[in-house]
C-alpha positions as CSV (number, residue, x, y, z in Angstrom):
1,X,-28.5,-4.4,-21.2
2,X,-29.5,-3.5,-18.1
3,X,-33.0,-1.9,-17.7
4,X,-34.7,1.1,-15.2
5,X,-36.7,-1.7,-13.8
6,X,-33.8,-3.9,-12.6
7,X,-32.1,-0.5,-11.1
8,X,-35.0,0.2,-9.2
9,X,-35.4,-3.5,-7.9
10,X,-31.8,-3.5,-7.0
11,X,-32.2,-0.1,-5.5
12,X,-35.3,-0.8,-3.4
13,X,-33.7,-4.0,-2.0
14,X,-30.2,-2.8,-1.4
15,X,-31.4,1.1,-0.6
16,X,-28.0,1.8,-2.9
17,X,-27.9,4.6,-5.4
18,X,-28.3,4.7,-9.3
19,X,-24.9,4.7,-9.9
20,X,-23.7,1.3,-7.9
21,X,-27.1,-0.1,-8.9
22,X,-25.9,0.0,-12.6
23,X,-22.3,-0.8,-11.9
24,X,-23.4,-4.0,-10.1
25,X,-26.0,-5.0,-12.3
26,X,-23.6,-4.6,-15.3
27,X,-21.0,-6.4,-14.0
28,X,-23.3,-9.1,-13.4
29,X,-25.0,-9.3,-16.8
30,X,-28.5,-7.8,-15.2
31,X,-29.0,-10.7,-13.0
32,X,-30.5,-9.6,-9.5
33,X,-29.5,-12.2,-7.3
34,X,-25.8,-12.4,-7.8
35,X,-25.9,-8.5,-8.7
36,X,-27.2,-7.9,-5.0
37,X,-24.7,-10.5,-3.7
38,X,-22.1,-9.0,-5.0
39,X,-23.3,-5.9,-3.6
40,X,-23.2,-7.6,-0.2
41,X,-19.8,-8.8,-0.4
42,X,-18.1,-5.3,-1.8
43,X,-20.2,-3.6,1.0
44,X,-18.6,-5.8,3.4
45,X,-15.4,-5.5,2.4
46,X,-15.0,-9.5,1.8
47,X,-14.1,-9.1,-2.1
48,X,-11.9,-6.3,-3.5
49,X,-13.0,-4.1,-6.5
50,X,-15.7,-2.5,-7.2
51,X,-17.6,0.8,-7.2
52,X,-15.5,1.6,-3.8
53,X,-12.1,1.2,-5.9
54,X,-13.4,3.6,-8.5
55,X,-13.6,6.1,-5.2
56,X,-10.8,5.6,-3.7
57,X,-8.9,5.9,-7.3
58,X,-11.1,9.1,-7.6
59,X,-10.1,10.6,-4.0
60,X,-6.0,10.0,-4.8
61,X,-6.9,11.7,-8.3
62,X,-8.6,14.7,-6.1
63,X,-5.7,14.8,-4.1
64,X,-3.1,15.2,-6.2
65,X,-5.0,17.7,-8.3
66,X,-5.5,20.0,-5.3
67,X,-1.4,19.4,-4.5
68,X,-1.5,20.7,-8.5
69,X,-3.5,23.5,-8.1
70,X,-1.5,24.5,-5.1
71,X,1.5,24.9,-7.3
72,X,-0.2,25.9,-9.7
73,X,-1.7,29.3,-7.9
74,X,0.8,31.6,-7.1
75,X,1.6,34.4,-5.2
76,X,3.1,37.5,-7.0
77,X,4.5,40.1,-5.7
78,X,5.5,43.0,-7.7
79,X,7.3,46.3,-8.3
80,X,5.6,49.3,-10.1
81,X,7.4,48.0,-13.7
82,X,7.8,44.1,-13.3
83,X,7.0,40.9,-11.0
84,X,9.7,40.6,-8.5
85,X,9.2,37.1,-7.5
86,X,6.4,34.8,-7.0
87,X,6.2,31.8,-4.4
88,X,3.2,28.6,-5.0
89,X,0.6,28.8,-2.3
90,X,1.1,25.3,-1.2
91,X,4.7,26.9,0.1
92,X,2.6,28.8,2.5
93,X,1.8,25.6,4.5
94,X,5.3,25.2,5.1
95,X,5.4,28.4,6.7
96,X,2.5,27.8,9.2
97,X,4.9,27.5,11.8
98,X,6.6,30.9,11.1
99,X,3.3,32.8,10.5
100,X,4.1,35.8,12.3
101,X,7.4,35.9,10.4
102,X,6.1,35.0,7.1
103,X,3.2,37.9,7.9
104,X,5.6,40.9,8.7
105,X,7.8,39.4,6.0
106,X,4.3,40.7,3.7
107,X,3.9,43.5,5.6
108,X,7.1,45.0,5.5
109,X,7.1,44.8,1.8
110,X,3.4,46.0,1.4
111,X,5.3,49.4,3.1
112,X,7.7,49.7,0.7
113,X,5.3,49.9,-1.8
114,X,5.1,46.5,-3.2
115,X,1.7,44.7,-4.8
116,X,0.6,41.7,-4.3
117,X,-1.7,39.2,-6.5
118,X,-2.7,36.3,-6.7
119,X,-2.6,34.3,-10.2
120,X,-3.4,31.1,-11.5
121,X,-0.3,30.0,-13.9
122,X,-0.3,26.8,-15.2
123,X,2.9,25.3,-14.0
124,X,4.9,23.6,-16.7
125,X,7.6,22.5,-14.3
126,X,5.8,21.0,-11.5
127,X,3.8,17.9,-12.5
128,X,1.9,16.2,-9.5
129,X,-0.2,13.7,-11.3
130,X,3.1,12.2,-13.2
131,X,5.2,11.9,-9.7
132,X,1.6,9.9,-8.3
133,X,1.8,7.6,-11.5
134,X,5.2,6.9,-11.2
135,X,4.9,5.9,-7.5
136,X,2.0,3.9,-8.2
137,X,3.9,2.1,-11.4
138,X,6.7,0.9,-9.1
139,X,4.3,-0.3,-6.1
140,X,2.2,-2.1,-8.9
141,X,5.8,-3.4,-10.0
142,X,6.8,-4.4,-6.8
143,X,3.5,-6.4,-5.4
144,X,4.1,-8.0,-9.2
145,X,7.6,-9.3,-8.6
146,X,7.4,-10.8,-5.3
147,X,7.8,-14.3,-4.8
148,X,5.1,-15.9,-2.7
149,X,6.7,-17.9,0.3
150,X,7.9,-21.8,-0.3
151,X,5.8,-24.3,1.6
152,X,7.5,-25.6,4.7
153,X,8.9,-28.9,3.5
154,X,9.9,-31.9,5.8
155,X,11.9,-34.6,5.6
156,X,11.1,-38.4,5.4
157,X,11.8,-40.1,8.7
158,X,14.2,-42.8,7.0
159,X,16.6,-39.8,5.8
160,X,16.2,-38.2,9.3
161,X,17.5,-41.3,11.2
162,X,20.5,-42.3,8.8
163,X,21.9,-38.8,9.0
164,X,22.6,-38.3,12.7
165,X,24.6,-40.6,15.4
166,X,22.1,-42.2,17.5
167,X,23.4,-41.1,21.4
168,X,21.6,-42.6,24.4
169,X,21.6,-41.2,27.7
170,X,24.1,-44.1,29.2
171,X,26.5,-43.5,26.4
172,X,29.7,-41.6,27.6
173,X,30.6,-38.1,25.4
174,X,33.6,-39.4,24.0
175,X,31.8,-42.3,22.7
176,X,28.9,-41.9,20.7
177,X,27.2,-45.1,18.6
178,X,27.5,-44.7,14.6
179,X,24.8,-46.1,12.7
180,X,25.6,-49.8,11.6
181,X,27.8,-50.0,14.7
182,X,27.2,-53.1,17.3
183,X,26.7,-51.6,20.2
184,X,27.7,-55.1,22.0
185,X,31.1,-54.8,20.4
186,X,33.9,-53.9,23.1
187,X,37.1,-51.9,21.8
188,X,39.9,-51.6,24.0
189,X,38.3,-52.1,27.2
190,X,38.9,-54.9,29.4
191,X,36.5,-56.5,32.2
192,X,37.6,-57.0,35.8
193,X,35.4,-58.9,38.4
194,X,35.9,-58.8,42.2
195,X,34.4,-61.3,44.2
């Protein structure tokens, strides 16, 4: 159990806030020392984890719920007896490049009489948050399933040798020495001095 006393030691020597005071300390079991190290080390950036995951998990999750709410806020427009249509306000970003367009487009149908509102419809079609898990799933699954890399393995020196003719540079092409060969031996070749 950690207590206000060890929050406000951690805090004072760390200048931290509440919240990663009591993370720390409770993922260290209230001990100072190795609460403040760890502290050091997240802070760094040296060890992953930590309060700073939490955020970054928090910030995707703030994301894709704005992404939600864009589809999820729509744009009606309407007759005098019934909707006509409606478009998600996150489609207006795709029409930033046509603005002008997209703005007589309103324009022209606010003189023809038509209303516009804007609404807040839970969309059951669109899920944002089940398209992020799924992509997170199969990244998770994929870093899972990878096979690290083999060690670089060589070969004796005894192997190396046996294996491969032995050439020297006085050797001619067409003749090369095999390995239990004499090299003293003379095939087919006959000696002629001149004196």
């Amino acid at each position: 159990m950690v207590t206000i006393e060890q929050i406000d030691e951690f805090r004072k020597r760390t200048h931290s806030s509440y919240e990663d005071a009591k993370f720390f300390l409770e993922r260290n079991n209230g001990d100072i020392l190795d609460a403040i190290i760890d502290f050091e080390r997240t802070k760094s950036g040296r060890c992953a984890g930590g309060p700073r995951g939490r955020y970054y998990d928090n910030s995707g999750r703030r994301f894709s719920d704005i992404i939600q709410k864009g589809f999820d806020t729509r744009i009606f427009i309407e007759d005098k007896n019934a909707p006509l249509f409606s478009i998600p306000v996150i489609f207006l970003f795709f029409f930033i490049p046509f603005w002008v367009f997209a703005a007589l487009g309103f324009l022209f149908l606010a003189l023809l009489g038509y209303k516009f509102s804007i609404r807040d419809v839970k969309s059951q079609s669109v899920n944002v948050d089940s398209v992020f898990n799924s992509i997170h799933e199969k990244m998770k699954e994929n870093t899972q399933t990878r096979k690290p890399p083999q060690p670089y393995q060589q070969r004796p020196a005894q192997e190396s040798k046996a294996q491969y003719p032995v050439v020297s540079d006085l050797t001619p092409p067409d003749r090369v020495q095999k390995p239990g060969e004499d090299p003293n031996k003379d095939e087919g070749y006959k000696e002629y001095t001149i004196e």
